[in-house]
N, C-alpha and C positions, 0 to 999 in steps of 0.2 A: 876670854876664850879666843882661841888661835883659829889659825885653818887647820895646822896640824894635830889639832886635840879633838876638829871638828872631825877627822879622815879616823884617826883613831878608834871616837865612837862610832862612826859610821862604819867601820871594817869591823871590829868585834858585834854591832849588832846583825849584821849580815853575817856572820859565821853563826850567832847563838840562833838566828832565823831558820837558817839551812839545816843546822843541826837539831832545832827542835821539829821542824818537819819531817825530817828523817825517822827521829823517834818514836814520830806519830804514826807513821806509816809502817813505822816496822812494827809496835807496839799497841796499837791502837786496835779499833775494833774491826773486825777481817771480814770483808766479803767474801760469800758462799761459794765460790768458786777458786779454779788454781790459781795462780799466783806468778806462774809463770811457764814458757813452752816448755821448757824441760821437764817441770813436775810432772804436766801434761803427757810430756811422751813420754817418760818412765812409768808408766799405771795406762793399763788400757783404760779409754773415753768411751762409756758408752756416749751415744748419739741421742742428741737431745728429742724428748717427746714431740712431735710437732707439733703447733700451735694452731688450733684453729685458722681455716681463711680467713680473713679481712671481714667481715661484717658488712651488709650493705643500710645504709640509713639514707634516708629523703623524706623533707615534711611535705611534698607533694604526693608520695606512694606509699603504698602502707609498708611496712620493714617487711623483713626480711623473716617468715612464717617461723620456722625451728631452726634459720641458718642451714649452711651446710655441714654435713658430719664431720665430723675429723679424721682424717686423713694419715692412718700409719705411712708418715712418709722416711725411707731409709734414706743412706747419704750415694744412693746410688743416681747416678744423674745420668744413666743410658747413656747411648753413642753418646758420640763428642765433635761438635766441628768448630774448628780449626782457623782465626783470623787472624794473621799478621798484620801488624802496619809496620811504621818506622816508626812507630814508640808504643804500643803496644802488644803482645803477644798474648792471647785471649783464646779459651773455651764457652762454647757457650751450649750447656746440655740437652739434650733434643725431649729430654724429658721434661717437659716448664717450657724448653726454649730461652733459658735464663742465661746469662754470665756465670759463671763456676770458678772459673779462674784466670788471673790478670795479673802475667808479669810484666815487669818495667825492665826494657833492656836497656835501658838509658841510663837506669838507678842500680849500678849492682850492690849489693848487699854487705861490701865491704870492698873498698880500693883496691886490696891487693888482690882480690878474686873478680877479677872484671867480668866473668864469666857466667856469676851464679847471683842473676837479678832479683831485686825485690820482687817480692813476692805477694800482695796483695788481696787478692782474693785467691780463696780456696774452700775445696767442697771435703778434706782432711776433716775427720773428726775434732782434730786437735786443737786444729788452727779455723773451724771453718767460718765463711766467711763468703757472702754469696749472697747475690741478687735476687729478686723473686719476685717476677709482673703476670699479668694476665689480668682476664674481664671476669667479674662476678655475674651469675645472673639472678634475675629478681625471681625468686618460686624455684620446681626442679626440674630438674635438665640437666645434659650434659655442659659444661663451658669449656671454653680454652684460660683455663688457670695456671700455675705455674705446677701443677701434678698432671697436668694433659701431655699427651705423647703428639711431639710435631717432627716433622719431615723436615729435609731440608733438599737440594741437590748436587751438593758436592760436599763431603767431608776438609774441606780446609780452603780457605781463601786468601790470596797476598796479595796486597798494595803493590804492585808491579812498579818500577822506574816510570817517572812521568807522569803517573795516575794519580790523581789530589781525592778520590772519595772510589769509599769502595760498600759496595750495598750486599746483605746479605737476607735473605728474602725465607722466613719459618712458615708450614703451612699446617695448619689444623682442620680436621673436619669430620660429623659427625654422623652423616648419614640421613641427615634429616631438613637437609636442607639447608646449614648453617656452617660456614668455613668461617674459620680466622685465620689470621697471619700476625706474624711479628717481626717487623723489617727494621732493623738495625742498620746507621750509615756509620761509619768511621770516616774521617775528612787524615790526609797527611799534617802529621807532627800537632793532632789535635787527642786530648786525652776528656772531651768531652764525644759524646756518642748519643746519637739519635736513634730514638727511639718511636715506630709507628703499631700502635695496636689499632687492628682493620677488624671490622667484624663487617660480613658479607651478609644478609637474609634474603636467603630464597625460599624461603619457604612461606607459607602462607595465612602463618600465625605473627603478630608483631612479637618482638623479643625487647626485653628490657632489662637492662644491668649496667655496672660500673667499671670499669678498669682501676685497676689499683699498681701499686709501688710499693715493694717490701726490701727493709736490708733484713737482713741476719745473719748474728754474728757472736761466736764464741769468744767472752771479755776476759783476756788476757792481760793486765795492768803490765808495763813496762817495769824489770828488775830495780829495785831501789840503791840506788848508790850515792855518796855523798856529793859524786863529782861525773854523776852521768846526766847528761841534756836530758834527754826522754823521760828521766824519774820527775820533772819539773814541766811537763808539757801535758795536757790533758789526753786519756785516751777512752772512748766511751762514744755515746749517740748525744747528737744536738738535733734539737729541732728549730726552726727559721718560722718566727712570724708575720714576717714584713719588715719589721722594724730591729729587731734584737734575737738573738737565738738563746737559749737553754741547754745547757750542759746537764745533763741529764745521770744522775746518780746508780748504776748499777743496781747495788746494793738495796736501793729504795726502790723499785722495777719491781726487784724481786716482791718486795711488800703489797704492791699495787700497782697497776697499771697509770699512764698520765695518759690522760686525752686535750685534743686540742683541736678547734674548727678554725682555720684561718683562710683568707685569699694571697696569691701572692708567699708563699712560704716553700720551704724545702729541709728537708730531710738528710743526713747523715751519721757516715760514722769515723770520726777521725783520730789521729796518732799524731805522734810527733813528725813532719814533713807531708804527712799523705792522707788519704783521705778517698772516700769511696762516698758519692752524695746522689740523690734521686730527686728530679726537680717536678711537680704537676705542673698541669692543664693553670697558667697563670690568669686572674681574674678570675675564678669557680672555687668556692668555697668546699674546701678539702677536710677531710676529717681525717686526724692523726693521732695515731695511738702508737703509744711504747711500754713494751712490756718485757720480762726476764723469765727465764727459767732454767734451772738445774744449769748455771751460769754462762747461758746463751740469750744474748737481748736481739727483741726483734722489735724493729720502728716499722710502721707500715703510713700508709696516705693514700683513702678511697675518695677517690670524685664520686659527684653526684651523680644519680640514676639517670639513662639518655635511653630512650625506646625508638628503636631500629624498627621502620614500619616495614613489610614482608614488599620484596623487590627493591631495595635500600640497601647503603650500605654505609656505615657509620666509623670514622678514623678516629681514631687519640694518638695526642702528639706529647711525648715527652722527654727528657733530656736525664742523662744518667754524666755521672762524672767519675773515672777511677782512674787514681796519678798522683803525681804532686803537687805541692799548694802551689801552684804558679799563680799569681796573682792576674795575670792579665788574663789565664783562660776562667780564671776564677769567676772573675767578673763577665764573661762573655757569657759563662753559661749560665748564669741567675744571678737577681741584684742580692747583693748581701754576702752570696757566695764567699769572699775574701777574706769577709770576718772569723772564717774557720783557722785562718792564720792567724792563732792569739793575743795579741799584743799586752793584754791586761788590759788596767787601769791608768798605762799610759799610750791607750791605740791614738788618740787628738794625735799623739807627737811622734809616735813610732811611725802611723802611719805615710806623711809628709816625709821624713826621714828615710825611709825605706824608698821612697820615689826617688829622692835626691843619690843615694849611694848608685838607685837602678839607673838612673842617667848617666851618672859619673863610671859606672861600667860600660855604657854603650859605647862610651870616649874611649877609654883607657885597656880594654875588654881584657882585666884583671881585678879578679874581688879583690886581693890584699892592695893593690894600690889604689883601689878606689877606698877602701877603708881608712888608707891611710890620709888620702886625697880628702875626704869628705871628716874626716879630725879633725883635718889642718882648718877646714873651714869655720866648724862650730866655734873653733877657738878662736877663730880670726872676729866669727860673730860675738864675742862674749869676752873680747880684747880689752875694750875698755873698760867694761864692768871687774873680770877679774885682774885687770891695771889698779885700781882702786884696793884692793885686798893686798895686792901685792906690795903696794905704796905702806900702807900700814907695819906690814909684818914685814917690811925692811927697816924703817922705823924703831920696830919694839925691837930689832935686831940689833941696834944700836945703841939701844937701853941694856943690853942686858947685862954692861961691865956695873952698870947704875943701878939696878935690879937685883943683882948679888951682892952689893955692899948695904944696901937697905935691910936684905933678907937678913946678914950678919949681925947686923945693928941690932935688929929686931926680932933675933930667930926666940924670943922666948916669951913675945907682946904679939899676937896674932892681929889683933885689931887695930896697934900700934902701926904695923907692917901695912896691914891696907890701906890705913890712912893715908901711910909714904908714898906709897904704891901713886893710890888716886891723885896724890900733889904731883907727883912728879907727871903723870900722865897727862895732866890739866897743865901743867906750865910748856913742856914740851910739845902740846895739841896731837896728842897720840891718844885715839879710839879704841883698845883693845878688842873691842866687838867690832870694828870697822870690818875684819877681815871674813867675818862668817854669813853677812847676806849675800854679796856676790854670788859664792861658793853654793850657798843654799838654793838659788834660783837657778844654777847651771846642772846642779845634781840632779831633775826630773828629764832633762837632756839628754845628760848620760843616762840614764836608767833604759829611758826610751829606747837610746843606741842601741844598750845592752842587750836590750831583748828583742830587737831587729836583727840582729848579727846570728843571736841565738834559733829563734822561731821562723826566717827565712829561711826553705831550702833552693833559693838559689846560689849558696854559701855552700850546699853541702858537697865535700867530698872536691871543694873547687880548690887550682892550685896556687900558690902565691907564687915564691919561687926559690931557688938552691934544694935547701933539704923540706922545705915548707911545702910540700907537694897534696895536704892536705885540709883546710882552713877547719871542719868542723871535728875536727881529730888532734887531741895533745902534740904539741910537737916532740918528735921521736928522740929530738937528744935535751930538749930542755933549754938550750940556749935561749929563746925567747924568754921563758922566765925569770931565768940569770939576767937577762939587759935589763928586765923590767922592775927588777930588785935592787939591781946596780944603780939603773935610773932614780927610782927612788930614796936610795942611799942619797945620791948628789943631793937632790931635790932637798932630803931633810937638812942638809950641811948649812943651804943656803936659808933656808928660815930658824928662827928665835925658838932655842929651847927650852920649855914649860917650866917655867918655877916650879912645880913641883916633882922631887926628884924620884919619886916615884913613877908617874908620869913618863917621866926623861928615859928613865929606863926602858921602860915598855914602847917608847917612841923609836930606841936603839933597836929591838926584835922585829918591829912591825914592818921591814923589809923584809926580813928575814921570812914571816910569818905569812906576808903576802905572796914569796913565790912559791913556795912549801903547797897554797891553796891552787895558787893559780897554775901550779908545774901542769895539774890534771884538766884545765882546763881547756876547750878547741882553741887553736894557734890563733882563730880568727878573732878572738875575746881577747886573748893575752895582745897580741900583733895591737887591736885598738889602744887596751891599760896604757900598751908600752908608747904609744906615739903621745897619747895624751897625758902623760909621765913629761916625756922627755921635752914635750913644748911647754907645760908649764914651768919645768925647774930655767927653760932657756930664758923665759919671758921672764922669771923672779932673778934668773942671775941678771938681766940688762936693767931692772930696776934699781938691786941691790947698786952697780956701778954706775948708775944716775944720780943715785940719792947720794951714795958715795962723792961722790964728782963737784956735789953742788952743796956738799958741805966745806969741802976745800975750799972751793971758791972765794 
């Protein structure tokens, strides 16, 4: 077995891989819900049922008598005010007091429209997709929930030139002695945002309840395509419990709720690049539950019961996150938080890797040449390793006028032919397997790369340069794919073609075969193939004219 027989099977099982997930997805068994925006907006949505509040639980109080009723809540979210920063542009509904909607003017929705930003939260039937905080109280009473009606004092607030934090101050209050508030901070070019729920008592009864954290959000799965990122990225609720988070099943939601008590944990709901997360009260044991309906899943996260004695007044302090996976603010705002950037099954090497490409931008401050920049290196790491592969399969390369007169000899004695085979390979001290451990040990590398390039969006929508004006978008005329076709053409020229001619054949297409796949792929996938194409056929032609060289000799 070759490298080249080794690339082979490894390309045709990656096609029957992709393709059989595809199949599954398009054919497999269909959760309850649309399937995509557009079905959605072509059928009017009714508005999903509201879900019961939050639930209050503590084993030092007694629960919560009949709960609270449930609450016909509509998608009307009263007035609306108004906060810019310089990367957010945010609603937040004076009805709850909650976030409603959160564009990214940094991320538009599509390059050539720089004008019409992602869109992220919204209180759209379609699409909706919205925050939901407030305090429970323990017994009845009115509370400031996310159905309470709060005040603000100015309808719209901007991040002014110079100004690093901008405070927007919600006020509730019920006649009876009891104000709340809900003061939200925004900090400049931060997409993490603070969050203080205050409860004031004046009154002359003690009061006791929880502050809670809710997302909700209509599952939308990303269109299926053979050759779209997003169809290959998870999109749905995770929950965070200190240690590992759960990707959280729709579909199973719908069947039953999951609950979960952890300390240290955190809540979201994430997509391909973005991500909207709700972090608790860290060190207090949180109780978390996720549930579905009529295909809107709500995650909620109640802290424990805190009694506000009368002339007190009692803060909760929490952190909300909506934007994209930036890994550094990821990490500022909860430990763990990063891991919402997927990496799989190879995060140990993606994630090391993903550091090394972010340095080599700090340098260079171009993703495609740090892309290319940080190749050169893996290769320069794994030089001598695939020097040893290369040394072989120049080797068998020079066998192979000796290899075809054997086959002749013996085209009609199979076992005859191996025999030859293995003599000649034992006289001449050629390994025919020499060539495929290397290769095998560098392939969880790449893989890694792979899905760093892919599941990083500090990639997205970044420019390299000429007509390359987009890294996670096809290149517009294909040329990248052409060099990396042509690349591999050379490449196959300079290694040993498969005794078998079958084989041989399919060895001639799988250029072919490979830019066909990869034409549709982000320029910033194809732009890697091709660098690590072209350094390897460089590094087997300077073997091939060593070995060459030193057999003159």
């Amino acid at each position: 077995m070759d490298n080249q027989r080794l690339f082979l099977w490894l390309g045709l099982a990656i096609i029957l891989w992709i393709t059989w997930r595809t199949w599954v997805e398009d054919y497999g068994p269909q959760q309850p819900q649309p399937t995509a925006v557009e079905e959605a907006a072509e059928a009017p949505v009714r508005a999903p049922e509201d879900p019961d509040l939050p639930a209050l639980a503590d084993t030092d109080l007694p629960a919560l008598s009949a709960g609270a009723p449930a609450v016909e809540e509509s998608l009307d979210t009263g007035a609306l005010v108004r906060v810019v920063t310089d990367v957010l542009d945010i609603d937040i509904g004076l009805r709850g007091g909650d976030l409603v909607r959160a564009d990214l003017p940094r991320y538009p929705l599509r390059k050539d429209q720089p004008d019409i930003p992602i869109r992220l939260l919204s209180a759209e039937p379609e699409r909706r997709f919205v925050f939901q905080t407030g305090l429970r109280r323990l017994g009845d009473g009115p509370e400031p929930n996310h159905l309470a009606q709060f005040e603000a004092d100015r309808t719209e607030y901007r991040l002014a030139p110079g100004q690093n934090e901008l405070t927007v101050i919600l006020r509730w209050q019920n006649g009876e002695g009891l104000r709340g508030y809900k003061i939200y901070t925004f900090r400049r070019g931060q997409y993490r945002v603070d969050l203080e729920q205050r409860l004031v008592n004046e009154s002359n009864e003690p009061w006791a309840g929880a502050p809670y954290l809710q997302l909700q959000r209509r599952h939308v799965p990303p269109g299926r395509s053979l050759f779209s990122v997003e169809s290959y990225s998870f999109t749905g609720p995770v929950l965070f419990n200190g240690r590992a988070y759960d990707k959280l099943n729709v579909s199973d939601l719908h069947s039953g709720p999951v609950t979960q008590a952890v300390e240290n944990g955190w809540m979201a709901a994430i997509q391909h690049h973005f991500l909207a997360a709700a972090v608790p009260t860290p060190g207090v044991l949180v109780n978390y539950r996720a549930s579905a309906r009529d295909g809107v899943f709500t995650v909620s996260a109640v802290e424990p019961i805190t009694q506000v004695a009368p002339g007190t007044t009692a803060s909760f302090n929490n952190r909300l996150f909506v934007g994209p996976k930036l890994q550094s603010q990821l990490r500022q705002t909860a430990d763990g938080l990063h891991k919402t950037v997927d990496y799989g099954v190879l995060t140990l090497l993606s994630e090391p890797l993903f550091w090394l490409i972010d340095r080599t931008h700090d340098v260079v401050q171009n993703w495609g040449l740090a892309i290319i920049l940080v190749t050169l290196l893996i290769k320069l790491a794994f030089w001598k390793l695939t020097a040893l592969s290369g040394r072989s399969m120049a080797k068998m390369r020079k066998l192979q006028p000796r290899l075809k007169a054997l086959q002749e000899r013996y085209k009609d004695d199979r076992q005859a032919l191996s025999k030859a085979m293995m003599d000649l390979y034992k006289r001449e001290k050629v390994n025919p397997a020499a060539g495929c451990l290397p290769i095998l040990i560098q392939m969880p590398f790449f893989f890694a790369f792979y899905w760093v390039l892919l599941e990083s969006v500090e990639m997205r929508q970044a420019p390299f340069a000429l007509w390359i004006t987009d890294l996670s978008s096809r290149d517009p005329f294909f040329i990248l794919p052409l060099m990396m076709g042509a690349a591999m053409w050379f490449q196959q020229r300079l290694n040993p073609a498969p005794p078998d001619p079958i084989q041989a054949k399919i060895m001639q297409v799988l250029p072919i075969i490979f830019t066909v796949f990869f034409a549709f792929f982000p320029a910033g996938l194809v732009l890697y193939w091709l660098t690590n194409t072209v350094l390897s056929a460089l590094q087997q032609w300077r073997i091939n004219h060593v070995i060459e060289r030193d057999a003159k000799a």
